[in-house]
TISE-98962 format. One record per atom (N, C-alpha, C, O, CB): chain; residue in one letter; x, y, z; residue number from 0; atom name. Coordinates in Angstrom, 3 decimals. Glycine has a CB too. Layout:
! TISE-98962
  mol  type         x         y         z  seq  atom
    A     A         X         Y         Z  NUM    CA
...
***
This chain:
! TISE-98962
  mol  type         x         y         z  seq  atom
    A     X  -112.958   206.821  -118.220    0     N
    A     X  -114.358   206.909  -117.884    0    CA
    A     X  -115.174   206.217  -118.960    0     C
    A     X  -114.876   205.992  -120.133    0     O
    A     X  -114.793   208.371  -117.716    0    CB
    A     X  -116.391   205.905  -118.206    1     N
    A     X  -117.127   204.934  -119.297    1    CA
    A     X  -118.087   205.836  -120.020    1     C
    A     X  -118.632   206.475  -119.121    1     O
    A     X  -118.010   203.594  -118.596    1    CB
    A     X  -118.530   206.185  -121.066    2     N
    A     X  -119.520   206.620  -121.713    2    CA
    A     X  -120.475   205.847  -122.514    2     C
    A     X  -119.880   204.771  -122.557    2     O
    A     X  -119.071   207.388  -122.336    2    CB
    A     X  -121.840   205.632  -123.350    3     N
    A     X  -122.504   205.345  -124.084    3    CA
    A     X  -122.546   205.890  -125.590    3     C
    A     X  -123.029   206.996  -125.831    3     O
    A     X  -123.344   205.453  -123.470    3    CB
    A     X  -122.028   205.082  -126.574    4     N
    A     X  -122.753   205.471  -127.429    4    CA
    A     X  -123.929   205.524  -128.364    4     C
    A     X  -124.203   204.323  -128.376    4     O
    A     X  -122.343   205.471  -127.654    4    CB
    A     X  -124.723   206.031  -129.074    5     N
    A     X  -125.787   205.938  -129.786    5    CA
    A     X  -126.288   206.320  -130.555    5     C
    A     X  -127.329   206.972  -130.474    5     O
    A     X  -126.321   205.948  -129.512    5    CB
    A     X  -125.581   205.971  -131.734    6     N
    A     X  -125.555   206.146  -132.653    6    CA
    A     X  -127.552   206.571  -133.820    6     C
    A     X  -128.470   205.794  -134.080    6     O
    A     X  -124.570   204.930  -132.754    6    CB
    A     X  -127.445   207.517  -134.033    7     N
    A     X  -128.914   207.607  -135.023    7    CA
    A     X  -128.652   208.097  -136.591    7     C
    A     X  -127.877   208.915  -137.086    7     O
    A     X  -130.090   208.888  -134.304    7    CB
    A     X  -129.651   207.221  -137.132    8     N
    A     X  -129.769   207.629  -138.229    8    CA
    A     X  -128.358   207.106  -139.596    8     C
    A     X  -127.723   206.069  -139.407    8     O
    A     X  -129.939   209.139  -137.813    8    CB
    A     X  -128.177   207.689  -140.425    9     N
    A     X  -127.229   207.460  -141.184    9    CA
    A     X  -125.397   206.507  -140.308    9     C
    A     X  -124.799   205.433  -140.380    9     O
    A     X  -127.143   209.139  -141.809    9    CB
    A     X  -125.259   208.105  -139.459   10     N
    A     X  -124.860   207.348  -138.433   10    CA
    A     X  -124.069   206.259  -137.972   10     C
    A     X  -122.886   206.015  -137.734   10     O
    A     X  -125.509   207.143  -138.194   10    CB
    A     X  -125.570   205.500  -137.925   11     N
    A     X  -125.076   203.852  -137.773   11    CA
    A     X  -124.444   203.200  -138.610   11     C
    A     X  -123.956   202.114  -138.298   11     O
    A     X  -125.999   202.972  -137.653   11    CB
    A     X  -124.313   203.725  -139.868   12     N
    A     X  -123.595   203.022  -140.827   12    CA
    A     X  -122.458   202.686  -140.646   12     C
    A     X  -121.931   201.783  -141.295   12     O
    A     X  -123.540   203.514  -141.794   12    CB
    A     X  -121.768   203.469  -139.570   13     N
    A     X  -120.455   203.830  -139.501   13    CA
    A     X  -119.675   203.285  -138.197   13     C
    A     X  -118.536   202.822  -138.134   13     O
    A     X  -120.427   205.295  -139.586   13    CB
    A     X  -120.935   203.540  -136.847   14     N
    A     X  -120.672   202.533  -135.781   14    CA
    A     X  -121.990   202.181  -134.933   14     C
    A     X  -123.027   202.797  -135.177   14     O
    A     X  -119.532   203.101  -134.806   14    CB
    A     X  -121.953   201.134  -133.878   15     N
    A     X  -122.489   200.904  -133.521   15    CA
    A     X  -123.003   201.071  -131.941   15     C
    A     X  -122.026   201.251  -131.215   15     O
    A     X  -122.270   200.296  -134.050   15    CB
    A     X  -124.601   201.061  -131.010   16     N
    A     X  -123.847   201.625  -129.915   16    CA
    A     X  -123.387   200.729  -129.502   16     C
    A     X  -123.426   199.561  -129.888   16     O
    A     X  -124.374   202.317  -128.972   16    CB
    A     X  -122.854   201.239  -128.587   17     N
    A     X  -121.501   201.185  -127.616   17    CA
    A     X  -121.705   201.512  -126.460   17     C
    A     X  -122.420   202.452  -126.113   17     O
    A     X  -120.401   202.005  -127.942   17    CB
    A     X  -120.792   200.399  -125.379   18     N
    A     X  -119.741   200.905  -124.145   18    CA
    A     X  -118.467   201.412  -124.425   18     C
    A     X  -117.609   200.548  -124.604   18     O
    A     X  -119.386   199.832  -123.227   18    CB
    A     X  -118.146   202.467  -124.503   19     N
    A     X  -116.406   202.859  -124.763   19    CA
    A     X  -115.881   203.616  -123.562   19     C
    A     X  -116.530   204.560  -123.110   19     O
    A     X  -116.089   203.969  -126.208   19    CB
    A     X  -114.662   203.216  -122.995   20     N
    A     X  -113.881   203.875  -122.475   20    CA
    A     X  -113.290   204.810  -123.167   20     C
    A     X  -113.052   204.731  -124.373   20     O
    A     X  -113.207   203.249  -122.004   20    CB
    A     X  -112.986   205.872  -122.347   21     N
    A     X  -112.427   207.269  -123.371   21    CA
    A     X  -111.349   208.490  -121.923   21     C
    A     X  -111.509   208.607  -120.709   21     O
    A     X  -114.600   208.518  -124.255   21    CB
    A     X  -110.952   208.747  -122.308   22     N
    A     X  -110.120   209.611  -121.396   22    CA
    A     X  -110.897   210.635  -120.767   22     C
    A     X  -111.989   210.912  -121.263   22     O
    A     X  -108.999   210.266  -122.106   22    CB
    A     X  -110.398   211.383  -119.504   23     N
    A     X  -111.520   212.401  -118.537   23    CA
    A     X  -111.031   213.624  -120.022   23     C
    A     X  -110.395   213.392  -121.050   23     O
    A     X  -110.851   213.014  -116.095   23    CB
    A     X  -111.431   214.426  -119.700   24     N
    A     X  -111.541   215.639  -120.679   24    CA
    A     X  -112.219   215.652  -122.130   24     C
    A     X  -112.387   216.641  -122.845   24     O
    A     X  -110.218   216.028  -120.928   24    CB
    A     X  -112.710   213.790  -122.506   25     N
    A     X  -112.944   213.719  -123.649   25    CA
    A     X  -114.400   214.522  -124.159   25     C
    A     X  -115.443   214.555  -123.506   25     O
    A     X  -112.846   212.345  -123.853   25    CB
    A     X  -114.198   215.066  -125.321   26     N
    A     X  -116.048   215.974  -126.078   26    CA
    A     X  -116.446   215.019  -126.862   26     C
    A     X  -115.976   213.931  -127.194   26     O
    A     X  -116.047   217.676  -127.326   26    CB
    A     X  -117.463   215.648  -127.121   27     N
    A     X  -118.041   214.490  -127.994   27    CA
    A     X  -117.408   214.737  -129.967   27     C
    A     X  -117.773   214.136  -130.978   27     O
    A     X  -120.168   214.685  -127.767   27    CB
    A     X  -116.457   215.777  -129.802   28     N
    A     X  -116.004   215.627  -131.304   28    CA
    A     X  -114.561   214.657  -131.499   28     C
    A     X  -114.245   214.019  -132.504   28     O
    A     X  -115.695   217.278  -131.921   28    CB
    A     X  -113.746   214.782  -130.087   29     N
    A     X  -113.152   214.028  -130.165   29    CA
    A     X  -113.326   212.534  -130.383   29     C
    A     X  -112.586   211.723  -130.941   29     O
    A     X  -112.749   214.325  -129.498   29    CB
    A     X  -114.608   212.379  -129.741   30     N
    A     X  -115.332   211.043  -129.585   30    CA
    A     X  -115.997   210.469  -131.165   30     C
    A     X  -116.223   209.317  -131.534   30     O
    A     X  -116.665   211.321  -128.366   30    CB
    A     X  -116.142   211.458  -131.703   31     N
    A     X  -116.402   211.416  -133.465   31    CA
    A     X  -115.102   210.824  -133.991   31     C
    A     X  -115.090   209.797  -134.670   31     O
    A     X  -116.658   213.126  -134.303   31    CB
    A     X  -114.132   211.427  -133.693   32     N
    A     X  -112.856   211.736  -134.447   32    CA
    A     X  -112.470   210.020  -134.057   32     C
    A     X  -111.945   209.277  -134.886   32     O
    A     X  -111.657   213.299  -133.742   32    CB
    A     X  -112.782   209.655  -132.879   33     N
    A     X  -112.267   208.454  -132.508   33    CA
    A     X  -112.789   207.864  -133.176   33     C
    A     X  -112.155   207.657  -134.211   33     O
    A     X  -112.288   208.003  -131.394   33    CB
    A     X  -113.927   207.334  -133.123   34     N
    A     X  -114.969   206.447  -134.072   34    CA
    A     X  -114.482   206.350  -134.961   34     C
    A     X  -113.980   205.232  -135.076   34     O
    A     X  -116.229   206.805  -134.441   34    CB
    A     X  -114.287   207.138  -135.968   35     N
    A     X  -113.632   207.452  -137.277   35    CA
    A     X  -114.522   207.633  -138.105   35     C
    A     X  -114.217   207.357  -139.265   35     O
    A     X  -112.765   206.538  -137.805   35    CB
    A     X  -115.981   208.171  -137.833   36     N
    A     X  -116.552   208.865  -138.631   36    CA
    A     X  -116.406   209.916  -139.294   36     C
    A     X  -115.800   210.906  -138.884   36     O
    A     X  -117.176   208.979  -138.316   36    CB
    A     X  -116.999   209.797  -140.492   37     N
    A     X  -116.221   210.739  -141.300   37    CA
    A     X  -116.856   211.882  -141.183   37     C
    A     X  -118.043   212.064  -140.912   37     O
    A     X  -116.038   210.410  -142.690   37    CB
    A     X  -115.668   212.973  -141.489   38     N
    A     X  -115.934   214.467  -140.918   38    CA
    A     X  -116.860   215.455  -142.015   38     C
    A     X  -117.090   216.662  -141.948   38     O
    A     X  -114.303   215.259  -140.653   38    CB
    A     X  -117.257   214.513  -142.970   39     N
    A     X  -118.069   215.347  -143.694   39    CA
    A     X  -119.319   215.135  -143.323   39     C
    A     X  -119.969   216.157  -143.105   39     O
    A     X  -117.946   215.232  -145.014   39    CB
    A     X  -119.761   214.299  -143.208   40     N
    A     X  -121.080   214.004  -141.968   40    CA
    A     X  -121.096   214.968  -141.087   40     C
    A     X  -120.202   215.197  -140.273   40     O
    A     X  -120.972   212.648  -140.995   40    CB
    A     X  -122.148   215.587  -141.223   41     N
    A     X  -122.264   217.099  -140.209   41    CA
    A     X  -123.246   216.527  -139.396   41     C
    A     X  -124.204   215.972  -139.933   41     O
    A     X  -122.852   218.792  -140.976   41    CB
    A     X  -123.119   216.599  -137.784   42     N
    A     X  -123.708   216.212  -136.632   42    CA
    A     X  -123.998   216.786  -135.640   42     C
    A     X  -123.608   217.945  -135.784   42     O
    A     X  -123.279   215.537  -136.251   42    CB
    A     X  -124.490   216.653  -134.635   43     N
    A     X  -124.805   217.049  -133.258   43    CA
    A     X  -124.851   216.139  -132.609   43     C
    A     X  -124.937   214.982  -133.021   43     O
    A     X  -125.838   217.684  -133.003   43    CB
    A     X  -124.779   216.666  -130.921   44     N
    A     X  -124.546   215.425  -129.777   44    CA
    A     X  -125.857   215.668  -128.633   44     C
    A     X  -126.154   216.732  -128.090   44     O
    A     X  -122.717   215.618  -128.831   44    CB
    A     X  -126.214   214.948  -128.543   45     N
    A     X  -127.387   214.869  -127.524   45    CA
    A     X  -126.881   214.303  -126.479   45     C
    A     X  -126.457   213.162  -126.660   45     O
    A     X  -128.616   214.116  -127.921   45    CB
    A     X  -126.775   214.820  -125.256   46     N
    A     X  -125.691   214.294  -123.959   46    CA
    A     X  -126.983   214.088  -123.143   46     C
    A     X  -127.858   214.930  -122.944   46     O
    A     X  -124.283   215.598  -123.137   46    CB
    A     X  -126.947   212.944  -122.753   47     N
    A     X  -127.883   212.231  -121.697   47    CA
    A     X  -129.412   213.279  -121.859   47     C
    A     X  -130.058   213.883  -121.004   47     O
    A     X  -127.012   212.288  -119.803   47    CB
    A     X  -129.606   213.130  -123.496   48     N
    A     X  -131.107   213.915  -123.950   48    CA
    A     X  -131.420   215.433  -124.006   48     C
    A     X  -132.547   215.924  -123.949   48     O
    A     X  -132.166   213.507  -122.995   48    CB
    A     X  -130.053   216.204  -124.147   49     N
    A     X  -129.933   217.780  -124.065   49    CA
    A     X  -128.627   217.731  -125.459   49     C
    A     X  -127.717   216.951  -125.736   49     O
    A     X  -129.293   218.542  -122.062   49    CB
    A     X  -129.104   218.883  -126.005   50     N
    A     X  -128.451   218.864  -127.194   50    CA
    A     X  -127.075   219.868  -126.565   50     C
    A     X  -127.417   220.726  -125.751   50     O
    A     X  -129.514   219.502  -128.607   50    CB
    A     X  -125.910   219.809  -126.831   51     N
    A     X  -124.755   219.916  -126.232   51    CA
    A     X  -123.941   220.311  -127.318   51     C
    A     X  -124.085   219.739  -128.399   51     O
    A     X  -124.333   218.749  -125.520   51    CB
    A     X  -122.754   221.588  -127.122   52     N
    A     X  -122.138   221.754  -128.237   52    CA
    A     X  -120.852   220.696  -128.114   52     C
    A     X  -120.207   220.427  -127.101   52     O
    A     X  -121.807   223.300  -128.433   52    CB
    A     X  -120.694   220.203  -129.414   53     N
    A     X  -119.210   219.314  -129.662   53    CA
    A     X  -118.111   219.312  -129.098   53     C
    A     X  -117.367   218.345  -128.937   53     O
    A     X  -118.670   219.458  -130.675   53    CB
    A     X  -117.901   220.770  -128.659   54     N
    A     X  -116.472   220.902  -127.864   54    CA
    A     X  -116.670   220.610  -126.394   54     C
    A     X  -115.615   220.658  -125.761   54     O
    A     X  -115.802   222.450  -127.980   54    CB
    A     X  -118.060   220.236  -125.484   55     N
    A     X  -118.207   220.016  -124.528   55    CA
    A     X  -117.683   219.174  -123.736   55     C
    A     X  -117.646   218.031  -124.193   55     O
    A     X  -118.941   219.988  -124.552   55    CB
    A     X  -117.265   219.315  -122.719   56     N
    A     X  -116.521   217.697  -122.092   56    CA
    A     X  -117.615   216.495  -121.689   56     C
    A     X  -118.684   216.693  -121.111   56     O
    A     X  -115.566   218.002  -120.401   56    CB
    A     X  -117.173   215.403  -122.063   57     N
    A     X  -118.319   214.756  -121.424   57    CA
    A     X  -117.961   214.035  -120.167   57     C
    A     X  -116.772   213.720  -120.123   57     O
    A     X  -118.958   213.805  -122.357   57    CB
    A     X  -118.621   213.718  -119.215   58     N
    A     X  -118.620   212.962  -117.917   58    CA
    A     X  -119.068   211.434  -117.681   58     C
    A     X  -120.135   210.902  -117.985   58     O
    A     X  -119.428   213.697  -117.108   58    CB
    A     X  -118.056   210.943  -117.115   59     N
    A     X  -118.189   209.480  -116.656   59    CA
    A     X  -119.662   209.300  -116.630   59     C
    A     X  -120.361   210.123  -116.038   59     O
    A     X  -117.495   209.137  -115.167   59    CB
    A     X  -120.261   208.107  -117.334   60     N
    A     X  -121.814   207.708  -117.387   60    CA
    A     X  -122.838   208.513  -118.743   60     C
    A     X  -123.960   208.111  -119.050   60     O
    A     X  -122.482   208.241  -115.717   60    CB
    A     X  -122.378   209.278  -119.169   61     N
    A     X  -123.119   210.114  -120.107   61    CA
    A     X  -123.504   209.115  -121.150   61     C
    A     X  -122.715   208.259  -121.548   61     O
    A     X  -122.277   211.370  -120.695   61    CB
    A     X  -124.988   209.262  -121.679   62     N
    A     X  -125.158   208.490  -122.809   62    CA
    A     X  -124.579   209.697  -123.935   62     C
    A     X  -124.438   210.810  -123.428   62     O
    A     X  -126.869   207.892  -122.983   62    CB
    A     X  -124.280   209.591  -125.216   63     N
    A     X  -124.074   210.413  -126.285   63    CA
    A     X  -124.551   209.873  -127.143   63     C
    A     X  -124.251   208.713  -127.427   63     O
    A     X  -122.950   210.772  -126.593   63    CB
    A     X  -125.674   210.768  -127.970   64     N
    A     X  -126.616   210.353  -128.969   64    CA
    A     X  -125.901   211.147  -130.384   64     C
    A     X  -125.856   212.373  -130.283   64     O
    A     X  -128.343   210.881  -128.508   64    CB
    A     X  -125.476   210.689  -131.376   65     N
    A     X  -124.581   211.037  -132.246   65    CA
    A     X  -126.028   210.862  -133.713   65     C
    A     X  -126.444   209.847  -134.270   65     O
    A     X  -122.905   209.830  -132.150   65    CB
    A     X  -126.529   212.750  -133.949   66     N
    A     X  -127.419   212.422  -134.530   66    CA
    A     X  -126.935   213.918  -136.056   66     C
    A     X  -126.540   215.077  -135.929   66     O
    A     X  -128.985   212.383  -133.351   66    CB
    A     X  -127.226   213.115  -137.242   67     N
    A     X  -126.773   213.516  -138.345   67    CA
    A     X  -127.731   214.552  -138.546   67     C
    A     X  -128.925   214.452  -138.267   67     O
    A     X  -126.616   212.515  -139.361   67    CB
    A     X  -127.051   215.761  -139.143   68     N
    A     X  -128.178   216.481  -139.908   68    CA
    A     X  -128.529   216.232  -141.640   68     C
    A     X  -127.910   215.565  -142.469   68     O
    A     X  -127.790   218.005  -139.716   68    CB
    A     X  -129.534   216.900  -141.751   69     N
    A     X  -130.169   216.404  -142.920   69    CA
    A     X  -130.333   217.275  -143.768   69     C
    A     X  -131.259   218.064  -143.576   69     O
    A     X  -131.279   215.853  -142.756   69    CB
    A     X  -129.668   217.391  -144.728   70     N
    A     X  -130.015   218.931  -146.264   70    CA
    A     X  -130.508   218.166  -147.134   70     C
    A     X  -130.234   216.985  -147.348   70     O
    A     X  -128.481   219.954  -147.263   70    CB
    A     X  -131.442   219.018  -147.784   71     N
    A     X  -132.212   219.058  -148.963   71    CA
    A     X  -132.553   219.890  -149.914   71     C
    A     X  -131.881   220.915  -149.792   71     O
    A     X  -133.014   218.825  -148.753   71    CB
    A     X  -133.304   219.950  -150.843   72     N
    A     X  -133.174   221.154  -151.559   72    CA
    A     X  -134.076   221.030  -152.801   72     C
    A     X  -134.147   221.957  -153.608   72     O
    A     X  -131.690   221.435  -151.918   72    CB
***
């Protein structure tokens, strides 16, 4: 299945968006894991503009907005 990616913020450093094919059952952490962003980068997934937990499956056509969180202090 085809998905979107879209990458924000820091993020992009790492990839760019994208058309990617990805297997039916794929989430969007697997979809991290693929990228090969690194797992210390703490994130969230915005699935076609609804914030979505990581382990969610995503569906043929979904955009995925791959957006970093931010600490300070």
């Amino acid at each position: 299945m085809k998905i979107t990616v879209k990458p924000a913020g820091i993020i992009k450093m790492y990839v760019r968006e994208q058309v990617m094919d990805v297997p039916a059952g794929c989430t969007s952490a697997a979809l991290i894991e693929q990228l090969g962003i690194p797992s210390r980068l703490r994130m969230f997934a915005l699935v076609n503009g609804t914030r979505r937990p990581l382990d969610a499956q995503l569906d043929d056509g979904d955009e995925v907005r791959l957006v970093s969180l931010l600490f300070g202090g």
